[in-house]
TORNU-110661 format. One record per residue (C-alpha): residue number from 1; residue in three letters; z, x, y. Coordinates in steps of 0.1 Angstrom, whole numbers, plus 5000, padded with zeros to 4 digits. Example, Ala and Ser with C-alpha at 12.3 -4.5 7.8 and 13.67 -1.06 7.14 Angstrom:
ATOM_num_residuo_z_x_y
ATOM_1_Ala_5078_5123_4955
ATOM_2_Ser_5071_5137_4989
***
This chain:
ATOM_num_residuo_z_x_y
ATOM_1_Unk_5000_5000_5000
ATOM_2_Unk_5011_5028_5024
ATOM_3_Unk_4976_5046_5015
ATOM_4_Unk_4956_5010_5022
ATOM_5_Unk_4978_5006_5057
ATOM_6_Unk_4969_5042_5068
ATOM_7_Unk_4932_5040_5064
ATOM_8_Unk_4929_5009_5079
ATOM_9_Unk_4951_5025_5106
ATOM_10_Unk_4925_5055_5105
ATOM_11_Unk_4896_5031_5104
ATOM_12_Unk_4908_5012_5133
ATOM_13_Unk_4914_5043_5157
ATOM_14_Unk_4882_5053_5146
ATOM_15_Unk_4861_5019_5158
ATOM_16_Unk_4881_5020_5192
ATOM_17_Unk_4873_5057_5200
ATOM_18_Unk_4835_5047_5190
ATOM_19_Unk_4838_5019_5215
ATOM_20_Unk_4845_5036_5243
ATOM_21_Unk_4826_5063_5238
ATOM_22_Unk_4799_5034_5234
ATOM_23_Unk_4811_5022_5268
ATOM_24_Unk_4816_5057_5283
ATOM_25_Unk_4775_5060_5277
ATOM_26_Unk_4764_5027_5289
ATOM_27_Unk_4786_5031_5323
ATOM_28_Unk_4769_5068_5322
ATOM_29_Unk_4734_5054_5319
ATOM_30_Unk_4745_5027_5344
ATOM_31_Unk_4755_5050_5368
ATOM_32_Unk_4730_5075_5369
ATOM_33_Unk_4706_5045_5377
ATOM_34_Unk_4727_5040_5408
ATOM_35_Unk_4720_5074_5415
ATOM_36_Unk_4687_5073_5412
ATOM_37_Unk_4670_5091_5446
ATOM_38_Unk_4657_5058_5474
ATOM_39_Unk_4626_5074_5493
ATOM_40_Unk_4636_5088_5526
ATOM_41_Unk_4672_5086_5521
ATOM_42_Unk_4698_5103_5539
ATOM_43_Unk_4706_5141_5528
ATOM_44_Unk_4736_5147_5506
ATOM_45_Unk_4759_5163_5478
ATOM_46_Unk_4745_5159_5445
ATOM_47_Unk_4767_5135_5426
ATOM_48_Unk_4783_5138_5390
ATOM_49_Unk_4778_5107_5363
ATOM_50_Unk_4808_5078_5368
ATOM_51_Unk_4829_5103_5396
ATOM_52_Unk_4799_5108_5423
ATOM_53_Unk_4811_5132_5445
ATOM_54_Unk_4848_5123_5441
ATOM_55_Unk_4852_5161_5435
ATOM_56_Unk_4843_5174_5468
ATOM_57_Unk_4866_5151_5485
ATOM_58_Unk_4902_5154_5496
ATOM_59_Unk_4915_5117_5486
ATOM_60_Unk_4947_5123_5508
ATOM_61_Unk_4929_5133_5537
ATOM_62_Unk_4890_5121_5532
ATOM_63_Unk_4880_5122_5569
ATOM_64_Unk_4886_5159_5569
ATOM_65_Unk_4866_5165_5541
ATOM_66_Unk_4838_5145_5555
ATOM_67_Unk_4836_5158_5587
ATOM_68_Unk_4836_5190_5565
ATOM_69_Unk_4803_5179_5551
ATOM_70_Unk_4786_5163_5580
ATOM_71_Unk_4782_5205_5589
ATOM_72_Unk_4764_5213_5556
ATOM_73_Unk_4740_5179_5554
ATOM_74_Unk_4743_5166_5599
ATOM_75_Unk_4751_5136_5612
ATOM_76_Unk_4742_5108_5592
ATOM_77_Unk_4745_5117_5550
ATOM_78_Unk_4755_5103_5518
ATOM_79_Unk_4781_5103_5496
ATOM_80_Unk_4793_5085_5465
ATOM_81_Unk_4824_5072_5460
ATOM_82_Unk_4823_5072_5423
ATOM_83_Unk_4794_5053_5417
ATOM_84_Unk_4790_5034_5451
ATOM_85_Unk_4770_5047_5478
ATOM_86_Unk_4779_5051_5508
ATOM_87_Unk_4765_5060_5545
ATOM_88_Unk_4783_5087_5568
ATOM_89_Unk_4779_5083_5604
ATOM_90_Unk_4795_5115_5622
ATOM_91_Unk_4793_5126_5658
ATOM_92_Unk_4794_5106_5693
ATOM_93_Unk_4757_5096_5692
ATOM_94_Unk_4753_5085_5656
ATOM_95_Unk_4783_5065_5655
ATOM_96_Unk_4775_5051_5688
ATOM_97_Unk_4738_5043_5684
ATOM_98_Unk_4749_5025_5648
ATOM_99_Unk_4776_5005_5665
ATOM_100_Unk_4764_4994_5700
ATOM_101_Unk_4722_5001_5694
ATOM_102_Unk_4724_4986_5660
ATOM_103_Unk_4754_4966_5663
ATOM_104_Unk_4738_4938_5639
ATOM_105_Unk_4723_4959_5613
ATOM_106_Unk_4755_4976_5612
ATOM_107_Unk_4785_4952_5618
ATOM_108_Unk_4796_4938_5585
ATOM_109_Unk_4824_4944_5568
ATOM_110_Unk_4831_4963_5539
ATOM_111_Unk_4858_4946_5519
ATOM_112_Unk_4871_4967_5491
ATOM_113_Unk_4890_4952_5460
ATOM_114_Unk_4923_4957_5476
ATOM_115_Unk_4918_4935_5508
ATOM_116_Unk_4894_4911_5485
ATOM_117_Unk_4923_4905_5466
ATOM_118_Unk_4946_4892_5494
ATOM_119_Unk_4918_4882_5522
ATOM_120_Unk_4894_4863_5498
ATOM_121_Unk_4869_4862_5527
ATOM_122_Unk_4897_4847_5555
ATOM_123_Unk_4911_4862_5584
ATOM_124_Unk_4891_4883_5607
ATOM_125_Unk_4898_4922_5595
ATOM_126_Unk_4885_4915_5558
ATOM_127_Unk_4860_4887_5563
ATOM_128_Unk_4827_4884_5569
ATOM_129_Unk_4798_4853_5579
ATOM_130_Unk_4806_4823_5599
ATOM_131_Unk_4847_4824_5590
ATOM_132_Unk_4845_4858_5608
ATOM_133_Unk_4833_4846_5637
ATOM_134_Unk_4847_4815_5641
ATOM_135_Unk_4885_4833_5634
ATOM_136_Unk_4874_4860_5659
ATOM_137_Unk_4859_4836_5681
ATOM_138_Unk_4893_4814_5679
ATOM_139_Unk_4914_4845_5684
ATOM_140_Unk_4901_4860_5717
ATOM_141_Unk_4897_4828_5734
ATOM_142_Unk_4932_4819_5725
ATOM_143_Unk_4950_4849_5726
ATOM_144_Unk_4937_4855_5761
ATOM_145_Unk_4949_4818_5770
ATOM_146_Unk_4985_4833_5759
ATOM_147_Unk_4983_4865_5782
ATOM_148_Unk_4967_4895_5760
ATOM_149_Unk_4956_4922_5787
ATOM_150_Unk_4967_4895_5818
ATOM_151_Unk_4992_4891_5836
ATOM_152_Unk_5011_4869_5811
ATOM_153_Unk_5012_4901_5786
ATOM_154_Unk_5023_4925_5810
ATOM_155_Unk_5053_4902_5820
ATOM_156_Unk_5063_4903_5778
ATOM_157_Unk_5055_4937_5780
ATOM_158_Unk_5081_4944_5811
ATOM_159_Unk_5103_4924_5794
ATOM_160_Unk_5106_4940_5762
ATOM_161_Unk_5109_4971_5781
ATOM_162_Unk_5142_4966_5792
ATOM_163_Unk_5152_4959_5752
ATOM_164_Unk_5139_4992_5735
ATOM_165_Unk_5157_5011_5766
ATOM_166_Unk_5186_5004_5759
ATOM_167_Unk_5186_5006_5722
ATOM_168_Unk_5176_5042_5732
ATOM_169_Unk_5202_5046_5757
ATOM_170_Unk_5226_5035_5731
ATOM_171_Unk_5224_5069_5712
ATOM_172_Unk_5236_5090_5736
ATOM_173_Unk_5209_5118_5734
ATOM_174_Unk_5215_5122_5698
ATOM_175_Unk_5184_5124_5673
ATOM_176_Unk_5170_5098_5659
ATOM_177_Unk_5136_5082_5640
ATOM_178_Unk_5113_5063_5665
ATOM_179_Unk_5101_5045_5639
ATOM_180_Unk_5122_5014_5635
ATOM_181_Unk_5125_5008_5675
ATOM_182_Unk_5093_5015_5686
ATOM_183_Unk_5076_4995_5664
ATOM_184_Unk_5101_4967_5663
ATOM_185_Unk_5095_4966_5703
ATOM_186_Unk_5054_4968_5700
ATOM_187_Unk_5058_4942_5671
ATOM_188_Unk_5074_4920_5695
ATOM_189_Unk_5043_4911_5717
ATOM_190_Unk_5022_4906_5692
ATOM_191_Unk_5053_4882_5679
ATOM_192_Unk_5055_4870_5715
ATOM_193_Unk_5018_4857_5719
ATOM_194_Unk_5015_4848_5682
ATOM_195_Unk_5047_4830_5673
ATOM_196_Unk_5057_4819_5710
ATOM_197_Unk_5092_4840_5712
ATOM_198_Unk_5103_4880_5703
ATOM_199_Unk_5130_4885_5675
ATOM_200_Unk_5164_4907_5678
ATOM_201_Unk_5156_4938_5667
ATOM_202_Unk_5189_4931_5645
ATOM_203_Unk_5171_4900_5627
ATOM_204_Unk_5170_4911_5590
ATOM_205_Unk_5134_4889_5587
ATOM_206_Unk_5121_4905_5617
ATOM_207_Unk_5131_4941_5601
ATOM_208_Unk_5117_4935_5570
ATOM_209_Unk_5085_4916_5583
ATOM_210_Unk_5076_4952_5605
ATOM_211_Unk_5086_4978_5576
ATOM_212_Unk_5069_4962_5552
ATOM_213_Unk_5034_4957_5574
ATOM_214_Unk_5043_4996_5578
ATOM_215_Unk_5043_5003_5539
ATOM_216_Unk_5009_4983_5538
ATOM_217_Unk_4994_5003_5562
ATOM_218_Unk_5007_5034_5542
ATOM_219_Unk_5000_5026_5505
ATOM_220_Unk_4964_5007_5516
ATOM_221_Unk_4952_5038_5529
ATOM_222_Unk_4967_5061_5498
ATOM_223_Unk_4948_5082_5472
ATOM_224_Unk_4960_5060_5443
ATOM_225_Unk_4949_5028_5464
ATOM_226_Unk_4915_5047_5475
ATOM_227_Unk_4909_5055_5433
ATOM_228_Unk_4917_5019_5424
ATOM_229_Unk_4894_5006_5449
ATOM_230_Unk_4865_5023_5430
ATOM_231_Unk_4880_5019_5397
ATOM_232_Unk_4898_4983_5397
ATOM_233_Unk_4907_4990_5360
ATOM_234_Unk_4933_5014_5374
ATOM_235_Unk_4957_4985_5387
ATOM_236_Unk_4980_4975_5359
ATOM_237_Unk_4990_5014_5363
ATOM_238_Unk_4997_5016_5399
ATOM_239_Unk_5030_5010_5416
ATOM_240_Unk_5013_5014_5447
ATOM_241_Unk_4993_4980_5441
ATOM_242_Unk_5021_4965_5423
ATOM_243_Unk_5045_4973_5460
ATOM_244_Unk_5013_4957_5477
ATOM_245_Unk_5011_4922_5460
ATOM_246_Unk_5056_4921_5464
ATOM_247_Unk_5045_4926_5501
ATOM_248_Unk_5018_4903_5503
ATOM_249_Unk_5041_4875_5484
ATOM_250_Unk_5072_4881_5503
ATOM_251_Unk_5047_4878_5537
ATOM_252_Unk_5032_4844_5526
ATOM_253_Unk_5068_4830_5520
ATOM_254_Unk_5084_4844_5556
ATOM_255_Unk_5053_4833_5578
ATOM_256_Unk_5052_4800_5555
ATOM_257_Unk_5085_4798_5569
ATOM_258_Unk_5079_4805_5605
ATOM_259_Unk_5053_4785_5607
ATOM_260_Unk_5070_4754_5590
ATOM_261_Unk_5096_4758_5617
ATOM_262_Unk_5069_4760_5645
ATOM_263_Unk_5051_4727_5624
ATOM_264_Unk_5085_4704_5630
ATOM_265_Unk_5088_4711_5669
ATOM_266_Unk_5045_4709_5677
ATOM_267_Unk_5039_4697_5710
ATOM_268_Unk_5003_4694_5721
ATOM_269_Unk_5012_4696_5757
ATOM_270_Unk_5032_4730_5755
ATOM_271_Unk_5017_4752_5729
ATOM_272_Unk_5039_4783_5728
ATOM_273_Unk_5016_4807_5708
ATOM_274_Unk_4986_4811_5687
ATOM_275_Unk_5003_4795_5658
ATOM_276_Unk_5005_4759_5676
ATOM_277_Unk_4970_4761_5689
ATOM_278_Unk_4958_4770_5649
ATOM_279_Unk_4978_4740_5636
ATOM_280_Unk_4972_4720_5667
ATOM_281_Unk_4931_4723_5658
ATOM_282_Unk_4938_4720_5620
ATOM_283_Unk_4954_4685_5628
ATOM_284_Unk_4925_4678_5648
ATOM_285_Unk_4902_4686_5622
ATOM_286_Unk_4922_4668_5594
ATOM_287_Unk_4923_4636_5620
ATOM_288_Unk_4884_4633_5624
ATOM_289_Unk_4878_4638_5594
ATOM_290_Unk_4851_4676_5597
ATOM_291_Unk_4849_4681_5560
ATOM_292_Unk_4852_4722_5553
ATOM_293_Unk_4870_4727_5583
ATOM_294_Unk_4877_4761_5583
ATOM_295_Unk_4915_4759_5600
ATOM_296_Unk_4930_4758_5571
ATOM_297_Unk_4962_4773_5552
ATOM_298_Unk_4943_4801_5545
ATOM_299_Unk_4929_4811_5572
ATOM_300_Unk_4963_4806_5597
ATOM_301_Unk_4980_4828_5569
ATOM_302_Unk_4954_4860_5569
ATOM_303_Unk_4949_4856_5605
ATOM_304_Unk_4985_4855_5616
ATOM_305_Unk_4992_4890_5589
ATOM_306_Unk_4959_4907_5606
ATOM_307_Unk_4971_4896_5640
ATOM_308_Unk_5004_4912_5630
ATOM_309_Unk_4997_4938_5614
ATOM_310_Unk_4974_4953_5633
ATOM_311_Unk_4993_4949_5666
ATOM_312_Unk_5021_4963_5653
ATOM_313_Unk_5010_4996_5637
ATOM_314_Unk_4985_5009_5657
ATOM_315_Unk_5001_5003_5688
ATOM_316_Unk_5034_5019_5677
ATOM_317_Unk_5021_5049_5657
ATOM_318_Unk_5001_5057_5688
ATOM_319_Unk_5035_5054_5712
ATOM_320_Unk_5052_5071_5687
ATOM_321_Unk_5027_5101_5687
ATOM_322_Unk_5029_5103_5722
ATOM_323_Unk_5069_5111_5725
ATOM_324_Unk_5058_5136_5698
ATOM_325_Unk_5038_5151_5722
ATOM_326_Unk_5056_5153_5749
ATOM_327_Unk_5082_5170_5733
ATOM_328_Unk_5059_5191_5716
ATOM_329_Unk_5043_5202_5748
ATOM_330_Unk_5075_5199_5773
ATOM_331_Unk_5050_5214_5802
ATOM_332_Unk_5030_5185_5802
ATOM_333_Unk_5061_5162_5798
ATOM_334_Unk_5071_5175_5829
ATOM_335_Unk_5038_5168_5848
ATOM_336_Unk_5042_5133_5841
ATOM_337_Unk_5077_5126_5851
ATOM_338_Unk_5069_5141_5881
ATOM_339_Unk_5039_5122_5888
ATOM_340_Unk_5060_5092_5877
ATOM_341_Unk_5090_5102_5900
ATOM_342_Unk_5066_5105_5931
ATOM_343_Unk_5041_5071_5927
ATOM_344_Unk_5065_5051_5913
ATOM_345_Unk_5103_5061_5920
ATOM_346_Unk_5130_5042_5901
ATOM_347_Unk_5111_5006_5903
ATOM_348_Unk_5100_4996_5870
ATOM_349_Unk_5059_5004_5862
ATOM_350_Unk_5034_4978_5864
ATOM_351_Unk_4994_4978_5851
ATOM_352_Unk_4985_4981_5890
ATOM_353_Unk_4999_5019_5889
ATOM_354_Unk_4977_5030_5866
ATOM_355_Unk_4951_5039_5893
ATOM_356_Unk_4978_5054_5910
ATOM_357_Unk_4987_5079_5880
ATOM_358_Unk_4954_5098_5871
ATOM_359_Unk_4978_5125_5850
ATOM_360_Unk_4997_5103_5832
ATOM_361_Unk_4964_5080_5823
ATOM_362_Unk_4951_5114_5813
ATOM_363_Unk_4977_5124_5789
ATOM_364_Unk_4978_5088_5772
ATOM_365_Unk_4943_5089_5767
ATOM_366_Unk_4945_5123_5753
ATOM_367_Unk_4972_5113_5729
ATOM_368_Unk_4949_5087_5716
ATOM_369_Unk_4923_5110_5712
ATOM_370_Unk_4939_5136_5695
ATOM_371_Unk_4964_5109_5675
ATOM_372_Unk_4927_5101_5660
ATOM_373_Unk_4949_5068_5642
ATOM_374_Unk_4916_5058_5627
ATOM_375_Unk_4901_5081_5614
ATOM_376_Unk_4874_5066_5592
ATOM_377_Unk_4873_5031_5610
ATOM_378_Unk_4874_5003_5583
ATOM_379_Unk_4842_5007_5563
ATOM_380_Unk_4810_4984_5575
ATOM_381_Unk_4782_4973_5556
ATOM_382_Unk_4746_4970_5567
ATOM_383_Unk_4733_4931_5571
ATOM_384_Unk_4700_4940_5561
ATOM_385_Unk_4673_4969_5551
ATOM_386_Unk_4676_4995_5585
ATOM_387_Unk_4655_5023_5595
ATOM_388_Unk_4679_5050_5616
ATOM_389_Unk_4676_5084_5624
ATOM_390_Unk_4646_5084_5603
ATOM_391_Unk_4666_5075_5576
ATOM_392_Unk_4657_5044_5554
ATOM_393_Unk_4697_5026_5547
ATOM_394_Unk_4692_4993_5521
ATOM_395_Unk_4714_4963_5527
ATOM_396_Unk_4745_4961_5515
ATOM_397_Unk_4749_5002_5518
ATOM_398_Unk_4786_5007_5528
ATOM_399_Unk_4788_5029_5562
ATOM_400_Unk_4817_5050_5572
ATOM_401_Unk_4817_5055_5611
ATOM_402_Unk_4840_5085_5610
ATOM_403_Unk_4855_5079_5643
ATOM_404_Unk_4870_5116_5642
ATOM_405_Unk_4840_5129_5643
ATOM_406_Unk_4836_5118_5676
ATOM_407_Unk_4868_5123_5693
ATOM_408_Unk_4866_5160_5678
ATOM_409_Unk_4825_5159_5686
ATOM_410_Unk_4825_5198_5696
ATOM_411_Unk_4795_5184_5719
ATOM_412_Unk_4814_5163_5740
ATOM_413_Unk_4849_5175_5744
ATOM_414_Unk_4860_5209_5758
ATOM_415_Unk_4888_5220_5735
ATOM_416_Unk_4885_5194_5712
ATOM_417_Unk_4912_5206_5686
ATOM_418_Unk_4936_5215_5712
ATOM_419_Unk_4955_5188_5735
ATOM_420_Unk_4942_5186_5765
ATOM_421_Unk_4946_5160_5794
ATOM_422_Unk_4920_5178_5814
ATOM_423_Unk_4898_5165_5792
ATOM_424_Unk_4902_5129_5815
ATOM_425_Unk_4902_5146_5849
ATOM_426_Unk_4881_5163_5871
ATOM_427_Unk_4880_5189_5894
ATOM_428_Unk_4900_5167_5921
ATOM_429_Unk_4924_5161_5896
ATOM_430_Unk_4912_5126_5895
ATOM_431_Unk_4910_5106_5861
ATOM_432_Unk_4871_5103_5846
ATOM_433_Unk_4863_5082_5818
ATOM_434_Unk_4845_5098_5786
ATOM_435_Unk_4819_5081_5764
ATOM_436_Unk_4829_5098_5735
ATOM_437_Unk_4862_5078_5737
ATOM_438_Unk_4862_5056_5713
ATOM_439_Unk_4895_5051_5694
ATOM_440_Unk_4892_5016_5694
ATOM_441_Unk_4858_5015_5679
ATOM_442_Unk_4827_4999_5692
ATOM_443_Unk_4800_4972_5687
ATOM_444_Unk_4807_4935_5670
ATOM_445_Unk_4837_4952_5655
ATOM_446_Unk_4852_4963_5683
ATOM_447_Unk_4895_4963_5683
ATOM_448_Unk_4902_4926_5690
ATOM_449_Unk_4936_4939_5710
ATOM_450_Unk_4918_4967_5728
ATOM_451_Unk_4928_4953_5759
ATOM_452_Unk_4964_4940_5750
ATOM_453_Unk_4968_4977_5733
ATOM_454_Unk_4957_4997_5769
ATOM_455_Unk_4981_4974_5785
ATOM_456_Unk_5013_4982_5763
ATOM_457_Unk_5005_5019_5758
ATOM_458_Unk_5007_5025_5796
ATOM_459_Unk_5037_5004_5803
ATOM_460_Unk_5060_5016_5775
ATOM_461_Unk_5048_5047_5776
ATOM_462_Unk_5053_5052_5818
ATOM_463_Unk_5084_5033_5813
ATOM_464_Unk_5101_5057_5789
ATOM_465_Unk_5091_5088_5803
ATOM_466_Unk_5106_5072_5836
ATOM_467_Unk_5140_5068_5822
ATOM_468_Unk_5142_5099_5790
ATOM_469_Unk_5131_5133_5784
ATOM_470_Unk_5124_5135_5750
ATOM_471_Unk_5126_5170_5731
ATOM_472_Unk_5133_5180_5691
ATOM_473_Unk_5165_5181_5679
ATOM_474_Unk_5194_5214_5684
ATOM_475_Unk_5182_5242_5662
ATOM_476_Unk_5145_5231_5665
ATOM_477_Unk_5120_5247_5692
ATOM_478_Unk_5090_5223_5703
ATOM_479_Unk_5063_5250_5685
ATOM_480_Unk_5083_5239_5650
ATOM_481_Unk_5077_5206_5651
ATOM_482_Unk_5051_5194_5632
ATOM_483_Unk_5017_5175_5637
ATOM_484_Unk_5003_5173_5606
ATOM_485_Unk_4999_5132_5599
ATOM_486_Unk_5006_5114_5571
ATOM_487_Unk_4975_5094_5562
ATOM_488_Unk_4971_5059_5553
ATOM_489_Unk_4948_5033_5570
ATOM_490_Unk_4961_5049_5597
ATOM_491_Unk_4973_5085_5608
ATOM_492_Unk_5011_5083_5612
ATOM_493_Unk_5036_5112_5627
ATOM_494_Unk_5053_5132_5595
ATOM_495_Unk_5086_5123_5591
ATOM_496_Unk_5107_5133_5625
ATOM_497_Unk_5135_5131_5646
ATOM_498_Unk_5140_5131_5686
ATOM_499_Unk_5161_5132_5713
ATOM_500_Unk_5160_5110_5742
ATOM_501_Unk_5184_5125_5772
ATOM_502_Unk_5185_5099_5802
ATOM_503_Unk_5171_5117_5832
ATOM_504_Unk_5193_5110_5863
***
């Protein structure tokens, strides 16, 4: 019996092996078809079978690796992320000539497994067709009715202000994270405009809301996420994606919540946010009876998380690079408080005193470029067969606009590896704008909050430099602390700690 049991044993290990080696071909033959040379392509690595030219790429840090290549093969080459092609765009006037030339060839989005998995087409970030533009359409119109980049937003702002000051004030010069404040104050005006009030920074929701729209930022943008992205059969082995569908359930159930609560007390003669005027067009839909209404569930859900999300982190890892800065480069620190000092005095800031502060413009704009917090964009896709650069790109083709590429574009900036706010002024001393600034993107994909970000980035940024000097903790000198980012979606600061003395 024992001897029956082990060659069965023996017999079955040897059909499974067979299978996937059956398997292993067929995906090899597959895949070398998707390899197969298009005439008048753009140049590139050679790819291997089933890993393209997974090889030649740094997973943790892919926009370094591709900006590697764009010197080897120029400014628009391929690459294959395992089997997938896919289009690289690098340099000021590639990216901007695909973007804002080509804006419809170019301007639909890529959405990879991950965001397919939660999005399902909703939202605006991951979505593309008419619910794109209706959500997008929706948004700006909407969100500007609530204040973003008016007057309405820079009163929240100025408000909020007050809030994160004295939670720094509160730690007496002593070194701390700037994590957890900064981005709980950003969070709150996208929270403001959104849900129609801020949250105590003290309010466990609130807390757990912002870390874990942090961690998704993070994990989304990891090498494990990246790998199962190409090779979905990788999930059941990732903790990575496992930590990303806890996140996503735990944010359906607290903004199911919120918006319940907002639901019970809707008033169509005081809307107090973007959540109202959803539900408050929703009802309307439901009432005359528009069959496929899109206001639905779905949508109010991805929207308000990509709303969120998106105004949180990118906002705040930008701030928080900036205090990095300045206590990296205390020279320049100094510059600003005394332009501050003299404009501005001890009153608080206000969007008006921008033009008033050419330096201090200068450096935030510099700390945007050299933050570089998207590096890669979010991946497009072309709408149809394009001709560019002489290059012949099918539809469908997955583009990577590597927005590093151009805020490094050794054509366009001076020193563009070193940090440099003469980069935004001229000879006067007065502030110039670049076209090779484009940290917010460009084209039909523009950042929906460019305007709402430029706001808050000068106002808590003036207003913090008014009131601290921030520099590394005792027993570190400013040359020790370190820039390298840690890369997700996003570029965010490595781990760190500051001090914020009050200035008298």
């Amino acid at each position: 019996m024992a001897l029956v049991e082990g060659l069965l044993l023996q017999a079955t290990s040897t059909g499974l092996l067979l299978g996937v080696v059956v398997l292993l071909v067929v995906y090899f033959l597959s895949s070398a078809s998707r390899f197969k040379e298009e005439d008048n392509e753009p140049p590139g690595p050679k790819p291997l079978p089933l890993l393209g030219n997974l090889l030649q790429l740094d997973l943790n840090s892919p926009h370094e690796s591709l900006c590697e290549l764009a010197k080897t093969y120029g400014p628009v080459f391929k690459v294959y992320i395992g089997p997938k092609k896919v289009v690289v765009l690098a340099g000021y006037k590639s990216v901007k000539q695909a973007l804002v030339n080509y804006a419809e060839e170019f301007g639909e989005r890529e959405i990879v497994r991950t965001f397919k998995n939660f999005s399902e087409n909703h939202g605006i970030l991951f979505s593309n067709g008419e619910n794109w533009k209706e959500m997008r359409r929706f948004a700006l119109t909407n969100l500007r009715d609530f204040g973003m980049g008016k007057r309405g937003s820079e009163e929240k702002i100025i408000e909020e202000i007050q809030y994160i000051i004295e939670e720094f004030g509160k730690l007496g010069g002593a070194p701390f994270d700037t994590t957890k404040p900064v981005n709980y104050a950003v969070s709150n005006i996208i929270s403001s405009i959104v849900y129609g009030s801020r949250f105590e920074y003290s309010d466990p929701r609130f807390k757990q809301m912002v870390n874990r729209a942090n961690e998704n930022v993070r994990i989304g943008g990891s090498a494990p996420i990246r790998l199962y992205n190409v090779f979905p059969w990788l999930g059941p082995f990732l903790k990575s994606k496992r930590t990303l569908e806890r996140n996503a359930e735990k944010n359906k159930k607290e903004i199911n919540q919120l918006v319940s609560t907002l639901q019970e007390t809707l008033n169509p003669d005081d809307r107090r946010g973007f959540v109202d005027s959803f539900l408050l067009r929703k009802q309307s839909d439901e009432t005359s009876g528009k069959k496929n209404s899109l206001f639905n569930e779905k949508n109010l859900f991805t929207t308000v998380v990509n709303l969120f999300v998106a105004g949180t982190d990118t906002t705040g890892t930008t701030l928080r690079w900036g205090l990095l800065l300045m206590a990296k480069y205390p020279h320049i620190q100094d510059c600003v408080q005394e332009e501050i000092d003299r404009v501005i005095g001890s009153r608080q800031a206000v969007v008006e005193d921008r033009k008033k502060l050419p330096y201090t413009d200068a450096v935030i704009h510099e700390i945007q470029r050299v933050a570089n917090i998207v590096p890669m964009s979010l991946p497009h896709t072309t709408s149809c067969d394009v001709h560019f650069n002489g290059f012949f790109i099918k539809k469908g083709t997955t583009v990577y606009p590597l927005l590093t590429s151009v805020l490094r574009d050794e054509s366009e900036w001076e020193s563009p590896h070193t940090f440099n706010p003469a980069h935004f002024l001229d000879a006067q001393g007065r502030f110039v704008k670049r076209d090779a600034f484009l940290p917010f993107s460009a084209g039909r994909r523009v950042c929906l909050g460019e305007s709402l970000a430029r706001m808050e980035l000068f106002l808590f940024f003036t207003s913090l430099l008014q009131h601290f000097h921030f520099s590394p903790p005792p027993g570190v000198s400013a040359d020790q602390l370190d820039l390298t980012p840690v890369v997700g979606l996003t570029l965010n600061p490595s781990p760190h700690k500051l001090c914020a003395v009050k200035r008298s």
